[in-house]
C-alpha positions as CSV (number, residue, x, y, z in Angstrom):
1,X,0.0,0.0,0.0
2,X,1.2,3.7,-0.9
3,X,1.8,6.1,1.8
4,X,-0.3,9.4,1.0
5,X,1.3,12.9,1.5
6,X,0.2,15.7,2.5
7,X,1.7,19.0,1.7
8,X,1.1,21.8,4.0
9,X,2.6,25.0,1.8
10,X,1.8,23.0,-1.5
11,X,0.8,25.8,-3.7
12,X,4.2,27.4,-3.0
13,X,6.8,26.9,-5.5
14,X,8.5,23.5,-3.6
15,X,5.5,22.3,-2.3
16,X,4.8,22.0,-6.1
17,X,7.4,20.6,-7.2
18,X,7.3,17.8,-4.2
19,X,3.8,17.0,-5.4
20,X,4.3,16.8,-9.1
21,X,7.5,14.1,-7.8
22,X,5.4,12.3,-5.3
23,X,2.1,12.3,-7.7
24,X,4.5,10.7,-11.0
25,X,5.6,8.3,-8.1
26,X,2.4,6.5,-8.0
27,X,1.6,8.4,-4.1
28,X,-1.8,10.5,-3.5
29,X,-1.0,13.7,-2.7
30,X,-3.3,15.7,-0.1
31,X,-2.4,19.7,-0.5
32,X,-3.4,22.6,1.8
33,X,-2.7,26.0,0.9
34,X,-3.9,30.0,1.7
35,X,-7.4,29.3,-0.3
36,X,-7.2,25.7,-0.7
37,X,-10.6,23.9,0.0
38,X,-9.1,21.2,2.9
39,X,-7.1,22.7,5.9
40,X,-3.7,22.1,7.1
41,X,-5.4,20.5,9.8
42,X,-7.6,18.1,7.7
43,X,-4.9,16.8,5.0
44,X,-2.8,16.0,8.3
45,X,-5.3,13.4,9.5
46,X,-5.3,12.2,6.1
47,X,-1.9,11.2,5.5
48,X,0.8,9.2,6.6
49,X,3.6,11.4,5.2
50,X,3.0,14.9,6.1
51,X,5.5,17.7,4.7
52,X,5.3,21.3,6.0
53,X,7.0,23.3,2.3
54,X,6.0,26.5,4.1
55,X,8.0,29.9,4.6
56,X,10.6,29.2,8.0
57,X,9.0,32.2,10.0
58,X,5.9,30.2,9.8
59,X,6.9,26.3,10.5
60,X,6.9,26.8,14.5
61,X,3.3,27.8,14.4
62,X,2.0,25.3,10.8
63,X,4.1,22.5,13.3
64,X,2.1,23.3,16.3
65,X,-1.6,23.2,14.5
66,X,-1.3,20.1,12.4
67,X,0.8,17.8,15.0
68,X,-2.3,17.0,17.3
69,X,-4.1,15.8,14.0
70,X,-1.6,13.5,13.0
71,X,-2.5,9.8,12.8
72,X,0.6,8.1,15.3
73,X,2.1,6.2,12.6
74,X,2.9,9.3,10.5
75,X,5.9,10.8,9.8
76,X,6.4,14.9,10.3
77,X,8.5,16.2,7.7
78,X,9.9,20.0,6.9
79,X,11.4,21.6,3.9
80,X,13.3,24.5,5.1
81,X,16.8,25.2,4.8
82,X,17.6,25.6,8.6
83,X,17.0,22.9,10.8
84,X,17.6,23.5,14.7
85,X,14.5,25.3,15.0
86,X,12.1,23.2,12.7
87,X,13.6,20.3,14.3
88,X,12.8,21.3,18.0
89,X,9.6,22.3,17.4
90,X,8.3,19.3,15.3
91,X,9.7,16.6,18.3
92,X,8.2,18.6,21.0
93,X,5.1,18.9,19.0
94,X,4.6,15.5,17.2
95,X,6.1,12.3,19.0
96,X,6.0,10.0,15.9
97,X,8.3,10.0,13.3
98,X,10.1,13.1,12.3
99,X,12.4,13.8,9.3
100,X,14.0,17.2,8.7
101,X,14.7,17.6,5.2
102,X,17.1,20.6,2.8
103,X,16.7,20.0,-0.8
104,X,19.9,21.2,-2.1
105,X,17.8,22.0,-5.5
106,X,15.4,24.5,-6.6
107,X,11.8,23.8,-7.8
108,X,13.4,24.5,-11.8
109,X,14.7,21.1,-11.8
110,X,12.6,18.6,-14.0
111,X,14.1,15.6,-11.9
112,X,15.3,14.5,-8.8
113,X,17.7,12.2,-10.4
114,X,21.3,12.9,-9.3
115,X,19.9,15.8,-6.9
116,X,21.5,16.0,-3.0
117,X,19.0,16.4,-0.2
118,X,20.0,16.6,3.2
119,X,18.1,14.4,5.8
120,X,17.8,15.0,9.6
121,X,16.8,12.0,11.2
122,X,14.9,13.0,14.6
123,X,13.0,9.7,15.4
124,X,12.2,7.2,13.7
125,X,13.2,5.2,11.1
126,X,10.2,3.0,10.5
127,X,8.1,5.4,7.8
128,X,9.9,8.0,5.6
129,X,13.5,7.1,5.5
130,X,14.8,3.8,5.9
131,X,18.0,2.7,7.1
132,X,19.4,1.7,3.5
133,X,21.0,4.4,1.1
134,X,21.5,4.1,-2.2
């Protein structure tokens, strides 16, 4: 069975981009946006995979609102290019499996292929990111 992602921020250039990826990889894609008919909130509960792609100043708070709605067995995920912060707040918020992530890539890339992104394991290992590497 495929995970399905949620991206909090999706309407924003990355979140985008990680939904075209994800969507061509088979995965249903849940997005909440400013405007979008389905709330951060209610895509969370949704999905197993849930990836906040929105600005830095507001991760703390988008962190803090969609945690409590997550289903235990999801993974918290953040696309921002700092990480002590994000990181903090998502562990205190969610205690499930978190994942800090840096895509070393803009959204003008047409592939991931051959692309670096950093990973910042915070717990878990079980969902998102294995303990393989390829």
């Amino acid at each position: 069975m495929n995970p399905t992602v949620a991206i909090i921020g999706g309407n924003g250039q990355m979140g985008r981009w990680f939904t075209r990826f994800f969507e061509s990889q088979g995965l249903t894609v849940l997005v909440a946006d400013v405007g979008s008919p389905r709330t951060s909130q209610e895509v969370a509960a949704l999905a197993d995979v849930v990836i906040l792609s929105v600005p830095i100043p507001k991760v703390t708070e988008v962190a803090r609102e969609v945690a409590p709605f997550l289903k235990p067995s999801a993974a918290l995920v953040d696309l921002t290019s700092v990480k002590q912060r994000p990181m903090a707040v998502m562990m205190s918020a969610f205690p499930g499996e978190v994942v800090g992530t840096h895509p070393l890539f803009g959204p003008g890339e047409a592939t991931i292929e051959d692309r670096t992104m950093v990973l910042c394991q915070g717990r878990g290992s079980a969902g998102f990111i294995g303990s393989k590497t390829s």
